[in-house]
SEKOLRO-650944 format. One line per field, with one value per residue (C-alpha): residue number from 0; residue in three letters; x, y, z. Coordinates in steps of 0.05 Angstrom, whole numbers, plus 5000, padded with zeros to 4 digits. Layout:
BEGIN
num: [NUM, ...]
residu: [ALA, ...]
X: [X, ...]
Y: [Y, ...]
Z: [Z, ...]
END
This chain:
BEGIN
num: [0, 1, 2, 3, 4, 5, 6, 7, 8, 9, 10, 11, 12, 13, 14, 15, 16, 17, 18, 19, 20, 21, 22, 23, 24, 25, 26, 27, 28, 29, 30, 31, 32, 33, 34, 35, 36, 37, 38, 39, 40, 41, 42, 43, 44, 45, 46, 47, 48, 49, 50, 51, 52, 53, 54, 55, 56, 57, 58, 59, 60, 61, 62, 63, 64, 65, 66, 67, 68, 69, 70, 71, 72, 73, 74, 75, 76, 77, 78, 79, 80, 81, 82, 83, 84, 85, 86, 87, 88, 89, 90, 91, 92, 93, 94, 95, 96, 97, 98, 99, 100, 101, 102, 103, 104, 105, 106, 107, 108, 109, 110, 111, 112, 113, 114, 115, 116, 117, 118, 119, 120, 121, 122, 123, 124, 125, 126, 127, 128, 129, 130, 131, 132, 133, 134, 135, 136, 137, 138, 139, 140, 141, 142, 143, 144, 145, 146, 147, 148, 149, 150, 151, 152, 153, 154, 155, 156, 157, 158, 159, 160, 161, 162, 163, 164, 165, 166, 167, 168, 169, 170, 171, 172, 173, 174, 175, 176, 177, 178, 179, 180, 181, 182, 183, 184, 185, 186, 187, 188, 189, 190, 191, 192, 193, 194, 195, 196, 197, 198, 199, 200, 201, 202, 203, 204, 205, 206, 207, 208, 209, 210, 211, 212, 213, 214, 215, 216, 217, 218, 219, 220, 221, 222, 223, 224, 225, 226, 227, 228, 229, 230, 231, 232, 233, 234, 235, 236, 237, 238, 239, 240, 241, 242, 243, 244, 245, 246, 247, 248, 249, 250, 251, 252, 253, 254, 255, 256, 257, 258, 259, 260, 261, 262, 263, 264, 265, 266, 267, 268, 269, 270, 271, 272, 273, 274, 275, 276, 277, 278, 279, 280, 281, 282, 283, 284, 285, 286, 287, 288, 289, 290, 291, 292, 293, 294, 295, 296, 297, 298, 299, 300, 301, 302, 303, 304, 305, 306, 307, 308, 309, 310, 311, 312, 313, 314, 315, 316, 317, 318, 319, 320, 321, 322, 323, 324, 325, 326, 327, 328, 329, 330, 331, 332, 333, 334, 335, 336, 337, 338, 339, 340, 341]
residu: [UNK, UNK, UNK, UNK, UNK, UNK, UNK, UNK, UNK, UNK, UNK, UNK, UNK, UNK, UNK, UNK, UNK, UNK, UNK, UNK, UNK, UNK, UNK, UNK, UNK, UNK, UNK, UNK, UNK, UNK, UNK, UNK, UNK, UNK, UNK, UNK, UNK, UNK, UNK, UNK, UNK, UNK, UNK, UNK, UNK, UNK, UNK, UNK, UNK, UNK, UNK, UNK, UNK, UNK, UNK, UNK, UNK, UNK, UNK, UNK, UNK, UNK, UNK, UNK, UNK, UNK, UNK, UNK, UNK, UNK, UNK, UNK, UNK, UNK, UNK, UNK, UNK, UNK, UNK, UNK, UNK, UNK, UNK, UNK, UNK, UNK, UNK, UNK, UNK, UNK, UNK, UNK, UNK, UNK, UNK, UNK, UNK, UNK, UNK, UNK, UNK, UNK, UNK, UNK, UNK, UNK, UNK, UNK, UNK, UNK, UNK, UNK, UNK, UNK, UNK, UNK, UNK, UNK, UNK, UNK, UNK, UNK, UNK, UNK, UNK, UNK, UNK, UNK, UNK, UNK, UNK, UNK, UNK, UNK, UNK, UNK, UNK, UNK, UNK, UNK, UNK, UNK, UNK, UNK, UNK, UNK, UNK, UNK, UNK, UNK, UNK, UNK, UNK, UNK, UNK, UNK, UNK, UNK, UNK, UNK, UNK, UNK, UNK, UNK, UNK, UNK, UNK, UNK, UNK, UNK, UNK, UNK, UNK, UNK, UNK, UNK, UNK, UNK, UNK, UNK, UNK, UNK, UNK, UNK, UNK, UNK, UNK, UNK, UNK, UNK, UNK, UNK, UNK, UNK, UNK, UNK, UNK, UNK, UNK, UNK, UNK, UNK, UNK, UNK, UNK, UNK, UNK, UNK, UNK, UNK, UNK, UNK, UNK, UNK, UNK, UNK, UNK, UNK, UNK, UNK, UNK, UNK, UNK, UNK, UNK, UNK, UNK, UNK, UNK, UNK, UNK, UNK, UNK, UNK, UNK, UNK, UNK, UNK, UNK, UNK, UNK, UNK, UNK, UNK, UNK, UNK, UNK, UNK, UNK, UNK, UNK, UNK, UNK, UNK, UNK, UNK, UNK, UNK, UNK, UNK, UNK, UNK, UNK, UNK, UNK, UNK, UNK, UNK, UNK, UNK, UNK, UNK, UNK, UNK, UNK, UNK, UNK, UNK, UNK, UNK, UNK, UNK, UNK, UNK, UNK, UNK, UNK, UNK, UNK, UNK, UNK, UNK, UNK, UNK, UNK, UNK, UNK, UNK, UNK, UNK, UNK, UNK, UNK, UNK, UNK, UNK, UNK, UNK, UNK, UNK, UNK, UNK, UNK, UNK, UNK, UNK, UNK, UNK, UNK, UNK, UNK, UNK, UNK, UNK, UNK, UNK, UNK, UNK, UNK, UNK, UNK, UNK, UNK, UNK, UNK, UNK, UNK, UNK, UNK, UNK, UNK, UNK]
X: [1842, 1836, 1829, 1781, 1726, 1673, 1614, 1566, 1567, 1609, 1573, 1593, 1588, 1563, 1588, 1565, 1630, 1633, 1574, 1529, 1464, 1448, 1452, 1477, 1536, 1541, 1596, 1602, 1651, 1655, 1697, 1671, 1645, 1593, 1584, 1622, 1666, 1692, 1708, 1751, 1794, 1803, 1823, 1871, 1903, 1910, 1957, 1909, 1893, 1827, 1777, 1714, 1661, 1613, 1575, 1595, 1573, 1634, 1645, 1687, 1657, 1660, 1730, 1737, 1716, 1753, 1818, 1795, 1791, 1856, 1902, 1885, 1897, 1841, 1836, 1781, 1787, 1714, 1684, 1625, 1624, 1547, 1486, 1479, 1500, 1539, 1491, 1505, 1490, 1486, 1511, 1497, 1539, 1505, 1536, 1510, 1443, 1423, 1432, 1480, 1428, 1442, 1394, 1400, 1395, 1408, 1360, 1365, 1448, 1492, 1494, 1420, 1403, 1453, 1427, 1454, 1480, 1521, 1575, 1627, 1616, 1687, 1727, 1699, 1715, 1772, 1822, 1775, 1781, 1722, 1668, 1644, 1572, 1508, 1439, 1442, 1449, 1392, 1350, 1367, 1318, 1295, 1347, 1404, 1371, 1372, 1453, 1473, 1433, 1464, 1535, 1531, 1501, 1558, 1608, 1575, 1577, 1656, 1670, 1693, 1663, 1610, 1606, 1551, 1533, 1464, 1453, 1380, 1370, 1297, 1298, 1316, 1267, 1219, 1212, 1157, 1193, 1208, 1287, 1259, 1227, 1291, 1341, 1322, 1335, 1401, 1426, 1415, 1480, 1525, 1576, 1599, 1545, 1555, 1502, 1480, 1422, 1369, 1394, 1376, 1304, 1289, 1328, 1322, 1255, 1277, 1251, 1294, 1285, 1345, 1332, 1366, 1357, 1358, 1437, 1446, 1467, 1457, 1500, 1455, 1406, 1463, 1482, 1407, 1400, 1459, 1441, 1375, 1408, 1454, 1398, 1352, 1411, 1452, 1497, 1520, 1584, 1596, 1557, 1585, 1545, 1564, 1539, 1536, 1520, 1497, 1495, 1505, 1527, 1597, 1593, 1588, 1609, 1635, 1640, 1621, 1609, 1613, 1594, 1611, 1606, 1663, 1611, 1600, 1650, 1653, 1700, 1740, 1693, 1716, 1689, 1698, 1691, 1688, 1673, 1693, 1660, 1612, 1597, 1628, 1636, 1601, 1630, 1703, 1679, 1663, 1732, 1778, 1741, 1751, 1828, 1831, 1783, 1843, 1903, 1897, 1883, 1850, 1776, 1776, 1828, 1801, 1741, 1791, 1822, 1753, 1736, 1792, 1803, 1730, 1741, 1797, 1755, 1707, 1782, 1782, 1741, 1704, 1672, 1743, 1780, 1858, 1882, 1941, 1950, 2009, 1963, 1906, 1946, 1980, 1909, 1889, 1943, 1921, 1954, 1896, 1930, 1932, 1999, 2041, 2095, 2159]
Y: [6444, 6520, 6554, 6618, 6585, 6628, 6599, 6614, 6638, 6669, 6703, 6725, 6808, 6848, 6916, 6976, 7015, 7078, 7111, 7085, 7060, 6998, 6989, 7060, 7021, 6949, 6926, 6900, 6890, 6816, 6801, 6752, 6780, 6757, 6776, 6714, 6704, 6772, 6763, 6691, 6736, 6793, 6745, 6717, 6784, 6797, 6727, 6681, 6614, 6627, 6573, 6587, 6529, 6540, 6494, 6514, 6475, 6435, 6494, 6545, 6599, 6555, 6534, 6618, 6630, 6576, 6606, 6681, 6645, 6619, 6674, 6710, 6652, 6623, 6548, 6518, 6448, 6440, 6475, 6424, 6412, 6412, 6441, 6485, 6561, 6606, 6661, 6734, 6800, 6866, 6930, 7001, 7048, 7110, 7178, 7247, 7242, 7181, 7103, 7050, 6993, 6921, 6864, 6786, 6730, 6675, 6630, 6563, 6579, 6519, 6536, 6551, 6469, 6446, 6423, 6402, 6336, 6357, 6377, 6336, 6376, 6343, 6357, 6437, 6444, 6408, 6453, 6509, 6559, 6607, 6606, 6663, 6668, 6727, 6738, 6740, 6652, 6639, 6687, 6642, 6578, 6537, 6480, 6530, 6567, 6497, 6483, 6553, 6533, 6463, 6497, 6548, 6481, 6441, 6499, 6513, 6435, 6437, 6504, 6549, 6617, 6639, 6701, 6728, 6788, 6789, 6826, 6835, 6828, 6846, 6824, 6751, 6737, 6694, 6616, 6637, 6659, 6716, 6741, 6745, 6674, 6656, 6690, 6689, 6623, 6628, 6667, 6634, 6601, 6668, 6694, 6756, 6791, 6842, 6894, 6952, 6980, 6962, 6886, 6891, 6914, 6868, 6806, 6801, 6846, 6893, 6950, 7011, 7092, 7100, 7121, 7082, 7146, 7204, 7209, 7235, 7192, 7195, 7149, 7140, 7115, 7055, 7048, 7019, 6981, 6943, 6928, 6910, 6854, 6827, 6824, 6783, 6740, 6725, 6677, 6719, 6751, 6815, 6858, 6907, 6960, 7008, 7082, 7098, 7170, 7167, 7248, 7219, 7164, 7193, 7225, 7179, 7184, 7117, 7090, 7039, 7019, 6953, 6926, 6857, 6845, 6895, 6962, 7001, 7032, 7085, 7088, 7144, 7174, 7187, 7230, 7186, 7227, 7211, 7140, 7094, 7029, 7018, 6945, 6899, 6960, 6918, 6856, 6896, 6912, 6846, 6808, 6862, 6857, 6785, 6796, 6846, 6807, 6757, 6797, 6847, 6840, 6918, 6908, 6979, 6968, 6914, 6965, 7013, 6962, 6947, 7017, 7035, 6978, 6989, 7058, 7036, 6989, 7049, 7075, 7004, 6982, 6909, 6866, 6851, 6892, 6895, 6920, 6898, 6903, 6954, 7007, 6982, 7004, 7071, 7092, 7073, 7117, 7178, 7187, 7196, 7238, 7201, 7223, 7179, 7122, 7129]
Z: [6011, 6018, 6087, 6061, 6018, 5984, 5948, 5901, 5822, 5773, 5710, 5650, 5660, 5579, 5594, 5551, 5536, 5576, 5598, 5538, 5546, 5524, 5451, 5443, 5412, 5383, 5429, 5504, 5544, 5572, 5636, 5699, 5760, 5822, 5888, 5914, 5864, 5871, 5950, 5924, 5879, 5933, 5985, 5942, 5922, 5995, 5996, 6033, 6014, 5986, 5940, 5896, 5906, 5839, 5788, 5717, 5649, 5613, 5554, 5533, 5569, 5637, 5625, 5615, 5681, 5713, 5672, 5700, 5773, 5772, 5737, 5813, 5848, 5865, 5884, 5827, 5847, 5867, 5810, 5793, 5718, 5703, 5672, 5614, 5615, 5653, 5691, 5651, 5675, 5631, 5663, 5639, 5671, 5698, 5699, 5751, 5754, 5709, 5760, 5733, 5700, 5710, 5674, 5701, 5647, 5700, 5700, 5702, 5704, 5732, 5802, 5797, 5786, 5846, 5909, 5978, 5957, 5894, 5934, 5978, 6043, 6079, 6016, 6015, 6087, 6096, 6119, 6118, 6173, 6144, 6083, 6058, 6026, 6004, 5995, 5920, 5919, 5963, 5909, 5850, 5858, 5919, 5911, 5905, 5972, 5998, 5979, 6021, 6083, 6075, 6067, 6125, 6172, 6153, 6164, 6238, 6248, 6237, 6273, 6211, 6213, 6174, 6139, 6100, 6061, 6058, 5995, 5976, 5899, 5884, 5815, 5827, 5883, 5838, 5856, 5908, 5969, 6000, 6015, 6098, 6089, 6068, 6100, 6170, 6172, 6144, 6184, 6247, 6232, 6205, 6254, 6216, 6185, 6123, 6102, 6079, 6114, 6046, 6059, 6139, 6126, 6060, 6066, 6137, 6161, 6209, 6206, 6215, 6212, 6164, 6092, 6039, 5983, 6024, 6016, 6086, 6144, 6225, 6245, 6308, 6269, 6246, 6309, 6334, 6269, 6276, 6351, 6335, 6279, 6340, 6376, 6333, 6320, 6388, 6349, 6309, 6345, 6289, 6238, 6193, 6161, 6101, 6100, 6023, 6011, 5944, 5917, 5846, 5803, 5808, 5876, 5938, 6012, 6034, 6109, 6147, 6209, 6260, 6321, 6364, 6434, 6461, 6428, 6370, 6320, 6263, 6208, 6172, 6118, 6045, 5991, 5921, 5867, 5788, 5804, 5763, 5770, 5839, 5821, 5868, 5922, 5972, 5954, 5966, 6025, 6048, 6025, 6064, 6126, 6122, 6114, 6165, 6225, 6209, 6197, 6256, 6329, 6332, 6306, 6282, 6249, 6214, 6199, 6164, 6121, 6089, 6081, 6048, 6004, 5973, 5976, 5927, 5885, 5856, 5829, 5786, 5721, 5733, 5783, 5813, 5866, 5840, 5901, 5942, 6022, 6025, 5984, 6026, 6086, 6050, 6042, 6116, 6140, 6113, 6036, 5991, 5943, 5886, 5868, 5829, 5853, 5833]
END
């Protein structure tokens, strides 16, 4: 099987077109998208052997998805076939002053009825050198909150590294359990850690100084938060942060920051302007630093390489980052101009 697994859901995504509100106009746009089905498709435009482990119902919008998974690349051989509706999110996109808007209708989706023992843990980690999961999983019902603590103890019982974004979602936190409640537990068995600083403090309960809407950053104040997290959790060898300066819905500064055993490092800062499509920033993020903690020996390199490529991604319309690793790297080494390829 696949060496880079990622697993969780794919939904349907109901775009507005442009920067209309919903209903403004009768039409939406409908592509895929989802946290970890976004990182499968990255990883597999980066060339690695990557495979999406998902439950999807035996229709034509499932065998859609499956189609959308594997025109990237993406291994879909242990796509469960069950249950009755593909999740769906609607997205409003915001513009200056005025938020982006996204509504879940995912409830009692496919992946939402699995459990622990629906999938064939030696067949998903055969092979497997890493998996790849979030927050947002664990938020959708108590047996699929059970089937990612299952996955990431199998994957610790076979030695693949764990990597999680923790990703607090307050909107789908509704079975009766809190994200901490949750989460801490999970984590216990993550080795690479991905966050922003809102998914330290909610889905894990640190507390922390930094201000998630002030849209100023001390970096110091990063630095002790991601310490703290390393702390609480001595298994886990690395945590990445990103440092969103949100100034407006099409105005962000974008870094990031990480820190393992050998200290604390910074990234190159960009100013992205006239952003076109933030959703699956994070989720960028998290599928180039995966690439680069593999493809380069130089951690802050690594660092770069997911800065950059997500950088990148708010350049691209849908969930999906259609990026490749040489203009990864030409934006790494300093052209940002934008000018065109001949």
């Amino acid at each position: 099987m696949a060496q880079f697994v990622s697993l969780g859901e794919i939904m349907l995504r109901l775009k507005t077109p442009g920067h209309d509100r919903f209903f403004q106009s009768p039409v939406f746009e409908a592509t895929f998208g989802g946290g970890e089905a976004n990182v499968a498709v990255a990883l597999a435009n980066y060339g690695l052997d990557a495979m999406f482990v998902t439950a999807l119902p035996d229709n034509d919008i499932g065998d859609a998805a499956i189609r959308e998974l594997r025109s990237f690349g993406v291994d879909t051989r242990l796509v469960r076939r069950s249950g009755e509706r593909v999740g769906i999110y609607y997205l409003e996109t915001g513009a200056n002053q005025r938020p982006s808007k996204v509504v879940y209708d995912r409830a009692a989706s496919s992946i939402c009825e699995c459990g622990p023992d629906d999938f064939n843990w030696d067949e998903v980690f055969n092979d497997a050198r890493w998996v790849h999961i979030t927050g947002i999983t664990p938020a959708l019902s108590a047996s699929a909150a059970d089937l990612s603590l299952e996955a990431v103890k199998q994957a610790r019982a076979r030695g693949v590294t764990v990597s999680c974004d923790f990703n607090f979602r307050g909107k789908l936190w509704k079975y009766g359990k809190t994200a901490p409640e949750v989460m801490t537990e999970l984590v216990k068995f993550v080795d690479v850690g991905i966050a922003n600083e809102e998914d330290c403090q909610k889905s894990l309960g640190i507390t922390s100084e930094v201000e998630v809407e002030s849209g100023e950053l001390d970096t110091r104040k990063y630095e002790a938060l991601s310490e703290t997290v390393l702390s609480e959790y001595p298994d886990m060898s690395t945590i990445a942060i990103t440092l969103r300066e949100s100034r407006s819905a099409d105005t962000n500064g974008w870094s990031a920051c990480l820190r393992d055993s050998s200290g604390f490092r910074l990234s190159r800062r960009y100013e992205i302007t006239d952003i076109i499509d933030r959703v699956g920033g994070g989720d960028s993020f998290a599928s180039a630093l995966i690439y680069g903690l593999n493809a380069y020996e130089d951690r802050q390199q690594s660092l770069e390489f997911a800065v950059a490529a997500s950088c990148l991604k708010h350049s691209i319309l849908g969930d999906f980052n259609r990026v490749t690793v040489p203009e990864v790297e030409k934006l790494m080494s300093g052209d940002a101009s934008g000018r065109v390829q001949r």
